[in-house]
N, C-alpha and C positions, 0 to 999 in steps of 0.2 A: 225313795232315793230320787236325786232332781237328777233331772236330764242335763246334757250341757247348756242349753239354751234356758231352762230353765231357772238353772242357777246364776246364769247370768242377766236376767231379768228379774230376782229377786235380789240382787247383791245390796247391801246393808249400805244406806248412804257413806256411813265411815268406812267401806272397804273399798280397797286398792281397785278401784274396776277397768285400770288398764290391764292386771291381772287376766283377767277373765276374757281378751280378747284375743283372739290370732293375725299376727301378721302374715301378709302375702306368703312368706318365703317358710312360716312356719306350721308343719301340718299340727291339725288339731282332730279330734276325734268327728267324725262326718255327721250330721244334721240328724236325727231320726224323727217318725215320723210326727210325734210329740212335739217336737222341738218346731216343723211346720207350722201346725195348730197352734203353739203360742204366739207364733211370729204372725200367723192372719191376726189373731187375736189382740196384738199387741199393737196394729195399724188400721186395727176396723176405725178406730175416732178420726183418723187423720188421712181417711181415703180408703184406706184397704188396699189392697195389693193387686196386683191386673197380670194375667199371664202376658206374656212378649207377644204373641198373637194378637193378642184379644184389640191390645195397647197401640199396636202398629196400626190393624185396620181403624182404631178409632182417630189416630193423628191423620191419619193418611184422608178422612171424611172430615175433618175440621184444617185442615191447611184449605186457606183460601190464594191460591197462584200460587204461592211460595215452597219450596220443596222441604219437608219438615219429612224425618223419618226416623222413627228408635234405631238406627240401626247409626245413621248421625249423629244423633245424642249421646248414644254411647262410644263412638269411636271419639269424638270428642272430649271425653269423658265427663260431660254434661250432668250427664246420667247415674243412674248405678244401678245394679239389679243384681240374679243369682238365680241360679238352676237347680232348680228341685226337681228329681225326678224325670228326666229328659222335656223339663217345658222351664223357658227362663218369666223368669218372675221381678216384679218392678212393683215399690213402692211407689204408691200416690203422692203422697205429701211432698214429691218433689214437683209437682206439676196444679197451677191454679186450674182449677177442677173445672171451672164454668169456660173455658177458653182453649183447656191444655199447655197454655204456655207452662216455660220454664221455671218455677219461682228462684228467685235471687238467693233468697238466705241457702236455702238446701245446696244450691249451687258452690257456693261457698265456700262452702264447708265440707261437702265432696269433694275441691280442689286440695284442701287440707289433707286430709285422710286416703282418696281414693292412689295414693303412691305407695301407704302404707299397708290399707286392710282392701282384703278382697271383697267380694261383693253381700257374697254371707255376713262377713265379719261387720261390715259398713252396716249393713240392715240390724245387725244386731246391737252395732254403738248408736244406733239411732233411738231405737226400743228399750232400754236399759233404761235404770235410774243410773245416774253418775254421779260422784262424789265432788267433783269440781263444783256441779250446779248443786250441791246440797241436798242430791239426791233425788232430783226430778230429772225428766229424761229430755234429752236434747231435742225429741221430734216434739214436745210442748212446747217448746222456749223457742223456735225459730222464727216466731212473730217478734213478742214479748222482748225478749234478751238476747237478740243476735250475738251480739258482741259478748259476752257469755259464754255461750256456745263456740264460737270458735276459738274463745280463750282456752275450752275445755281440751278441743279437737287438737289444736295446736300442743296441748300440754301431752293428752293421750300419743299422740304422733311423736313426740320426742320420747317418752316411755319406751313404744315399741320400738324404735330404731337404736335405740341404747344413747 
């Protein structure tokens, strides 16, 4: 039997995969510890995932004068991440790896979405194949197909909101 996360990291290009997401305001069944393991697994290509500790001391040694801090990025909603287990967790792929800056597309397209899905849910519409893009997942295409991508984000975002 799939886990939730699961299933929704296998969903069939032709299914509904606004289905398979929870909005803010709608509870869904909680993460287990399966569902973790896929999600590192699911962003080892695209950076891997950094605990909110780990993340902070490393902006906080790469900000040269300038005041940079996850705690900024996320009140900004810049950002996005999600608490597994009492440690908050942050995908990479939203950040150019060799500098830490913000990258633009991720940005985005977080502005899209982050009113709608919560932090789990955003990490999980990222990782997914989606039906919009033909069944490739939106953290591939943030180079490639921006405008794609937030075709997708914007259409999933009218879904969940009715």
């Amino acid at each position: 039997m799939n886990t939730p996360l699961e299933a929704t990291l296998t969903t069939l290009p032709g299914a509904p995969a606004a289905a398979l997401r929870r909005p803010i305001d709608i509870p869904g069944p909680s993460p287990t510890d399966r569902d973790f393991a896929l999600m590192r697994s699911a962003y080892r290509a695209s950076g891997g995932i950094a605990r909110g500790d780990d993340l902070a001391r490393l902006l906080d040694d790469h900000s040269s004068g300038e005041f940079v801090s996850l705690a900024g990025f996320l009140a900004q909603s810049e950002i996005f991440g999600f608490d597994w287990h009492e440690a908050f967790w942050v995908p990479m792929f939203q950040f150019d790896l060799h500098d830490l800056s913000i990258r633009l597309g991720p940005l985005r397209v977080v502005a899209v979405l982050a009113p709608v899905f919560d932090g789990w849910a955003l990490a999980v519409w990222f990782a997914q194949r989606n039906s919009w893009l033909q069944g490739r997942r939106p953290v591939d295409l943030l180079d490639a197909e921006l405008a794609g991508v937030l075709q997708a984000a914007g259409a999933d975002r009218y879904i969940a909101t009715g």
